[in-house]
C-alpha positions as CSV (number, residue, x, y, z in Angstrom):
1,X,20.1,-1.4,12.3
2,X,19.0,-5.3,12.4
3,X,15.1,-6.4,13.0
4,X,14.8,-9.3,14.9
5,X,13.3,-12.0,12.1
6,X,11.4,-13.4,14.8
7,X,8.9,-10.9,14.1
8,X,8.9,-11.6,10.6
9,X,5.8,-13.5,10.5
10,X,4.7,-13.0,14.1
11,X,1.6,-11.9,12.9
12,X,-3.3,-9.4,8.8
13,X,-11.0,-5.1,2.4
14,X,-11.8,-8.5,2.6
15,X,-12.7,-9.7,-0.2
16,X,-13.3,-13.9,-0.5
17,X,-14.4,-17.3,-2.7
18,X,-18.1,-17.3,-3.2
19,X,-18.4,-15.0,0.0
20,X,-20.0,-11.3,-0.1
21,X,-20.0,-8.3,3.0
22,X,-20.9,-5.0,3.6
23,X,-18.3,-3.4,6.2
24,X,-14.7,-3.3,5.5
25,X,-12.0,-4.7,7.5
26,X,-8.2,-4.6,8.0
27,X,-7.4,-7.5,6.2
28,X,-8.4,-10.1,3.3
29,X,-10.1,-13.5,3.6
30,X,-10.4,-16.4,1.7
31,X,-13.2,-18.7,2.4
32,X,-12.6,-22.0,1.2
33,X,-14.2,-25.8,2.2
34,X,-18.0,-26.2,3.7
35,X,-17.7,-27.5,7.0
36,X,-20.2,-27.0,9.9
37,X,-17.4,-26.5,11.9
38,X,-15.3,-23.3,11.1
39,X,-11.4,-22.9,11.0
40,X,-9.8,-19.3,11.2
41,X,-6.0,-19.1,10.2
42,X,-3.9,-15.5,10.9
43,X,-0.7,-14.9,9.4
44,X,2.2,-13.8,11.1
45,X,4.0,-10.3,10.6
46,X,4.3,-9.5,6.7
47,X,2.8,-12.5,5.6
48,X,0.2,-13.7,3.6
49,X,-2.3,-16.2,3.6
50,X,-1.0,-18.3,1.5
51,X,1.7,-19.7,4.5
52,X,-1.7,-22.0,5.0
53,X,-2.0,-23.7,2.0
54,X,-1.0,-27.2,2.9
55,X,-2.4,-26.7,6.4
56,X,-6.0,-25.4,4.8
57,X,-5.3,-28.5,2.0
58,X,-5.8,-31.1,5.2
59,X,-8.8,-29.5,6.9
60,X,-11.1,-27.8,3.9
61,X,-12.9,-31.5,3.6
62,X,-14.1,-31.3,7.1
63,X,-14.1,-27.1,7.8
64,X,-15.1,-24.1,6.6
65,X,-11.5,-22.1,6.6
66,X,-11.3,-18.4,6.4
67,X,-7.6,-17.6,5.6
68,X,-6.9,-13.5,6.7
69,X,-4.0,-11.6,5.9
70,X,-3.2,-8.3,7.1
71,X,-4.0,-4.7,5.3
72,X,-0.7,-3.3,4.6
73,X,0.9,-6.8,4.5
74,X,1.8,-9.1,1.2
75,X,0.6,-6.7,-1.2
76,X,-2.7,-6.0,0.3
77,X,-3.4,-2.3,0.3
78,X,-2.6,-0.4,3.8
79,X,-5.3,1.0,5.4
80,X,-4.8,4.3,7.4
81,X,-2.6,3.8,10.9
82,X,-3.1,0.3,12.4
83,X,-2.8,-0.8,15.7
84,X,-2.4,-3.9,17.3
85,X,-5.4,-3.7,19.3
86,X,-7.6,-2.6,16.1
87,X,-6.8,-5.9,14.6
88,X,-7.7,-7.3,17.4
89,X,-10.9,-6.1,17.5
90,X,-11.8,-5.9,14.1
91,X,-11.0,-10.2,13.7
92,X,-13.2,-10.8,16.9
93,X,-16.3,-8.5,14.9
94,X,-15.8,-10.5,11.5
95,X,-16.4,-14.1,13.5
96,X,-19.7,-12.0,15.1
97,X,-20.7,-9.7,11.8
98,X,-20.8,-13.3,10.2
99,X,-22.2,-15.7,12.4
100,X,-19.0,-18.3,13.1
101,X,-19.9,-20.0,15.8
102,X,-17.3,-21.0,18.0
103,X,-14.5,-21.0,15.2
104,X,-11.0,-22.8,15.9
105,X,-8.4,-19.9,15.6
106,X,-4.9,-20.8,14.0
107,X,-1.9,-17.8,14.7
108,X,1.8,-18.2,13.5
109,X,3.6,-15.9,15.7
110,X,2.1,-12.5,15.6
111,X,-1.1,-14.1,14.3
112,X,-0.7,-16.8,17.5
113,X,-0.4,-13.4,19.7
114,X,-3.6,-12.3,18.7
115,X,-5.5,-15.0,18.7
116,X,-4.3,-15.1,22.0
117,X,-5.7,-12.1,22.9
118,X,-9.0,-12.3,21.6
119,X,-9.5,-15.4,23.6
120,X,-8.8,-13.8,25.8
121,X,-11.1,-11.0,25.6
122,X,-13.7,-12.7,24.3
123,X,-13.4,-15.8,26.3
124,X,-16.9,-17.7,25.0
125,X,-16.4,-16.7,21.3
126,X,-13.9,-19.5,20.1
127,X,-14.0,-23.1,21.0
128,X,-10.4,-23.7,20.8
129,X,-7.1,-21.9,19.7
130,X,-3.5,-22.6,18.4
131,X,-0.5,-21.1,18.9
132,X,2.6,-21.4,16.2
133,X,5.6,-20.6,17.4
134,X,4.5,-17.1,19.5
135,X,4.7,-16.1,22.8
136,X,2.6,-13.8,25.1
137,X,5.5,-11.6,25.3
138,X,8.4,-11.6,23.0
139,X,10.5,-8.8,24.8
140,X,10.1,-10.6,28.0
141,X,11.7,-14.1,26.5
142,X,15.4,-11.9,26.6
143,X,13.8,-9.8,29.4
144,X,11.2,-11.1,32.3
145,X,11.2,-7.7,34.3
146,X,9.5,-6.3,30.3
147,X,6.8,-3.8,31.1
148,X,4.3,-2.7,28.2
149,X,4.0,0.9,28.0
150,X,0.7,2.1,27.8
151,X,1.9,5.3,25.1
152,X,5.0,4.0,23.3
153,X,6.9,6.1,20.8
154,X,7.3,4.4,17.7
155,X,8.5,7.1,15.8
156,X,12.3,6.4,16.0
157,X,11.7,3.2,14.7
158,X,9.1,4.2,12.0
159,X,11.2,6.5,10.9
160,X,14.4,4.3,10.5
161,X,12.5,1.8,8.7
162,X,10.4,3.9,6.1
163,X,14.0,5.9,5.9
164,X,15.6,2.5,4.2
165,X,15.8,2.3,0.3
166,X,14.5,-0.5,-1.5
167,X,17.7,-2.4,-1.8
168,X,18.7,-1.8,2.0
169,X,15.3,-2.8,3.0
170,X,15.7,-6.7,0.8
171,X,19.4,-6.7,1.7
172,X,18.5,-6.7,5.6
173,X,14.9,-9.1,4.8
174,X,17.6,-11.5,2.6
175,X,19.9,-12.1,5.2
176,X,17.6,-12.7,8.0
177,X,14.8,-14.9,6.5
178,X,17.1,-18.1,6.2
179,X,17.3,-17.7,10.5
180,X,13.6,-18.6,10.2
181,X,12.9,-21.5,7.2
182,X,15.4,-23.8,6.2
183,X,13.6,-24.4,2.8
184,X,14.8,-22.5,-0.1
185,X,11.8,-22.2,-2.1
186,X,10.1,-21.2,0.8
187,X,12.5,-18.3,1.9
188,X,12.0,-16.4,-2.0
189,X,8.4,-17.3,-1.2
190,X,8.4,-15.3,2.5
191,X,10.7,-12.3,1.2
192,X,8.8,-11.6,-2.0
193,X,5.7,-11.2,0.6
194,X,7.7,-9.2,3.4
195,X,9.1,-7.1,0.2
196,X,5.1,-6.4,-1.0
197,X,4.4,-4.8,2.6
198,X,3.5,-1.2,3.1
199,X,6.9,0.3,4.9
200,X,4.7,2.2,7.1
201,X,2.5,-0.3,8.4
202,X,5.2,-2.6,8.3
203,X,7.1,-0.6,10.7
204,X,3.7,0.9,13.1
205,X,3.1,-2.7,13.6
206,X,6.7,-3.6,14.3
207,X,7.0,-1.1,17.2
208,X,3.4,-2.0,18.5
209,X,3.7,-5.5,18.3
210,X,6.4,-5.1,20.5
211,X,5.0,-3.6,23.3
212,X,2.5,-6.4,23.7
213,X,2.5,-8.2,26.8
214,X,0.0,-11.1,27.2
215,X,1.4,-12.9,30.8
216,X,-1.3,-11.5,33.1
217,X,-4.6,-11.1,30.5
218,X,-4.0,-14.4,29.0
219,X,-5.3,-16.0,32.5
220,X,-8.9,-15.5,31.4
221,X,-8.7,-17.9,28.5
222,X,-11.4,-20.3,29.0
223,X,-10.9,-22.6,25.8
224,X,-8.2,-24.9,25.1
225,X,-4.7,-24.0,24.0
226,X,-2.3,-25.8,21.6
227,X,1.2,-23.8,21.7
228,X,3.7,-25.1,18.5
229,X,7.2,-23.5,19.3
230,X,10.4,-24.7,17.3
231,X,13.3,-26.5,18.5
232,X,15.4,-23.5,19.7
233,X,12.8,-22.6,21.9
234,X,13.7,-25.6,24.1
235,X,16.2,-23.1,25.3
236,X,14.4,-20.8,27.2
237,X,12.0,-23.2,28.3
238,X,11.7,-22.1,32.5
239,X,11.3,-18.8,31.1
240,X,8.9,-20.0,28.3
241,X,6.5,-21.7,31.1
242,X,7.1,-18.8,33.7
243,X,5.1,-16.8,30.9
244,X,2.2,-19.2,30.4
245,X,1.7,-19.8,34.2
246,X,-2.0,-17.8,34.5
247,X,-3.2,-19.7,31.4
248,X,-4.7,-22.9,32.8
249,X,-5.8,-24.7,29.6
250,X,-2.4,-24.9,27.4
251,X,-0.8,-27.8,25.8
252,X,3.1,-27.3,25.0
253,X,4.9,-29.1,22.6
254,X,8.4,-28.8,20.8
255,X,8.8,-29.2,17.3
256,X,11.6,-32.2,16.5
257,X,13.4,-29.9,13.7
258,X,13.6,-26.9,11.9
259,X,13.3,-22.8,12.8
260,X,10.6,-20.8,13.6
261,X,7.6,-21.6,10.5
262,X,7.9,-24.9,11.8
263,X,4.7,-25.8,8.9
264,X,7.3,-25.6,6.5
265,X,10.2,-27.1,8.1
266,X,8.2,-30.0,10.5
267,X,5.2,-30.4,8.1
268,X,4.5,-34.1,9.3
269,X,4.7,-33.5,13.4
270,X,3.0,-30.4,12.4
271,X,0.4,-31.9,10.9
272,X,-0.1,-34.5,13.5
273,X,0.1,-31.8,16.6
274,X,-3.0,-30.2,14.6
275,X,-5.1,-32.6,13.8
276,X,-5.0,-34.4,17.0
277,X,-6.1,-30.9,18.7
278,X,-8.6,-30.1,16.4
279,X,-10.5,-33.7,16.5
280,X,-10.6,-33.6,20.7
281,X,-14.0,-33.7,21.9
C-alpha cells in the first residue's frame, strides 16, 4: 500500500511561552513575539510546529505568532477520535476564546486547507490568509468529477495503516519524504515528526482529510488569499484555477524551485511572497 506524501504535511492541550488557558484544545501553541498585529501558523499533516521556525524568526519583531500543531501529531498526545471539521472549529474558538483580532492565518497543505475553511466559515474573523502549497480539493487535482461523501468509511484505511509495524511504517515514510524536500537535514527532521504521530489519528485524519472538498464553500471568503504552490504544480495549472474559480480574492503564485515545503526548498522567494502579503494595506 503507498500514501500519497502529498498529504504528508497537508495539515494540528495547548500549552505556550508566557501564555495561560482554561479549556483544552486539539493541539499545542507556542506564543512567541509581541505584536499588535497577530500571526497564526498550522502545520500540515504529521508535522510540527517547528516547520515555522525561520518563517516565525522574520515576523516575531513585528507579530504576535501563535505556532499550533496538531494533537496526535509530532509527539503531541492524541486526543480521542478527531475529525477534520473539529479542528476546524476548535482553531476558529481559540482566535475567539482569546481575543485575536483579525489574525493573519499561515496553512502548509493540510494546515492551508483549513485555514481555508475557516475563512470561509467565519468570513469576518481573519484579516488575511495564506495558502502553502494546498489545494481546496486534493482528490479532485487527479479527479474533477471528486464528490465528498457526507459518511465516508475510513475503516479500511485505518485499519491498514495501524496494521503496519514500526519498521514497515518508517520504511514506506523513508522512501516518500525525499518526493517532498530536497534538503537532507530537513527530510530526518520531517520523518522523526511523521514517525512521533499517533497511528490512529494519523490514519482518521488521512481518510478524512481526504474527503474534503473546498471548490464551492470557498466562494464565501471575504479576506484576501495568498496561494504558494511548488513548481510541479505548474502542471495541472487549468485544473488548479478551475478549483479556485468561486474564490474572488486569491493571489496565485509558483515557486521557482524545489517540491512541496517550498519554506525549505525556496526560503528566499518564500520569504518575499510573505512579507509582501503580509505588509499590504
Amino acid at each position: 500500500m503507498r500514501i500519497s506524501i502529498v498529504l504528508l504535511c497537508y495539515t494540528i492541550l495547548a500549552t505556550s511561552s508566557g501564555f495561560s488557558q482554561t479549556k483544552t484544545y486539539p493541539f499545542e501553541v507556542l506564543k512567541t513575539g509581541k505584536g499588535i498585529e497577530s500571526m497564526i501558523f498550522i502545520p500540515g499533516f504529521g508535522c510540527s510546529g517547528k516547520v515555522w521556525e525561520q518563517t516565525i524568526s522574520n515576523f516575531e519583531n513585528d507579530f504576535s505568532c501563535y505556532t499550533l500543531t496538531m494533537a496526535g501529531f509530532a509527539g503531541v498526545p492524541a486526543q480521542g477520535s478527531p475529525t477534520f471539521n473539529y479542528w476546524k472549529t476548535s482553531i476558529a474558538s481559540y482566535i475567539k476564546d482569546n481575543s485575536i483580532e483579525k489574525p493573519i492565518l499561515v496553512g502548509h497543505s493540510m494546515g492551508g486547507v483549513l485555514a481555508m475553511e475557516i475563512a470561509a466559515d467565519y468570513p469576518d474573523l481573519l484579516e488575511r490568509i495564506v495558502v502553502v502549497d494546498g489545494l481546496p480539493s486534493l482528490q479532485a487535482l487527479s479527479n474533477p468529477d471528486f464528490k465528498a461523501s457526507k459518511n465516508p468509511s475510513c475503516s479500511k484505511i485505518v485499519n491498514q495503516i495501524t496494521a503496519l509495524s514500526e519498521e514497515q511504517f518508517y520504511q514506506m515514510q523513508k522512501a516518500n519524504i525525499p518526493r517532498m524536500v530536497t534538503d537532507t537535514t530537513k527530510q530526518k527532521e520531517i520523518l522523526s515528526w511523521t514517525m512521533a504521530c499517533d497511528r490512529n489519528v494519523f490514519a482518521m485524519m488521512y481518510c478524512d482529510f481526504l474527503n474534503t472538498d473546498l471548490r464551492t464553500k470557498i466562494g464565501n471568503i471575504k479576506c484576501p488569499v495568498l496561494v504558494m504552490l511548488s513548481p510541479g504544480m505548474e502542471n495541472f495549472k487549468r485544473n488548479i484555477d478551475d478549483q479556485f474559480k468561486n474564490l474572488q480574492t486569491v493571489e496565485l503564485q509558483f515557486a521557482k524551485k524545489g517540491l512541496h515545503f517550498i519554506m525549505f526548498d525556496d526560503p528566499q522567494w518564500y520569504l518575499d511572497q510573505l512579507t509582501n502579503f503580509t505588509s499590504l494595506n
